[in-house]
N, C-alpha and C positions, 0 to 999 in steps of 0.2 A: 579521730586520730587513733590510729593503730601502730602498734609495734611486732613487726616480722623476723623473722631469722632466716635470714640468706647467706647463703654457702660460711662465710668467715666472719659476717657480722649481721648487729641488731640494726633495722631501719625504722625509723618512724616516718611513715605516711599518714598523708591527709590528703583527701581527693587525687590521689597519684601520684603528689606532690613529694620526694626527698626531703627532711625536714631536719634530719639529724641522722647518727649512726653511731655506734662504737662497732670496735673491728677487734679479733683477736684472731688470733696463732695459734693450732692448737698443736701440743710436741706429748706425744704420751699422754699422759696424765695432766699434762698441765698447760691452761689458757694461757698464751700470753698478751694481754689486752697492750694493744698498740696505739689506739689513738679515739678520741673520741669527739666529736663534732654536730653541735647543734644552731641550727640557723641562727639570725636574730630577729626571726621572727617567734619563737621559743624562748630565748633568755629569759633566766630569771623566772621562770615558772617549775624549775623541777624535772625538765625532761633528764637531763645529763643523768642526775640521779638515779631516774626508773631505768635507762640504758644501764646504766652499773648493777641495778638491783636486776636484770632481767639476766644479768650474761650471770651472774652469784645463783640465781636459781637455776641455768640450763649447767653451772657445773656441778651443783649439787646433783642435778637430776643423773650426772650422767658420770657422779664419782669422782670428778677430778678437781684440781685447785687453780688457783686463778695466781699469773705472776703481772701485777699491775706494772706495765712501764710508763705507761699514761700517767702521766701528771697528776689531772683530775680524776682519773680513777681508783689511781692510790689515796689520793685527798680524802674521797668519799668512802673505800673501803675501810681507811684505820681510823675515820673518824664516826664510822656507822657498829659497834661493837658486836651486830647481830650477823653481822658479811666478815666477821673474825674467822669464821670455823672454815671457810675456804682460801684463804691466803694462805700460798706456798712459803715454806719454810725454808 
């Protein structure tokens, strides 16, 4: 199982297989994560998570801050204290 970065979003593949995604918007400076979506063949294992932790480290990497509109990404960002320092103000 891998996780790629294509054009607007994180995809998790396995055997070529779509398994999940989060998607974001980027405007300047700052992502805005719009939705995020993992099979149910994934639930409950943590994927959604590492999608949020992967898009927190490409905006670190590349300077900008993250505006969650996504539900669950906001869930995971203000309840993860260490994905604090990229949440737009």
């Amino acid at each position: 199982m891998e996780i790629i970065q294509d054009t607007d979003r994180f995809v998790v593949t396995e055997d070529s297989e779509e398994l999940g995604y989060i998607s974001c918007v980027p405007d300047g400076d700052v992502l805005t994560v719009d939705h995020t979506e993992v099979s149910s063949k994934l639930e409950g294992k943590g994927m959604g998570k590492k999608l949020v932790g992967h898009v927190v480290q490409y905006a670190r990497d590349e300077g900008k801050t993250i505006d969650p509109k996504c539900p669950f990404a906001r869930s995971v960002i203000e309840k993860t204290p260490e994905f604090h320092d990229v949440l737009a103000k």
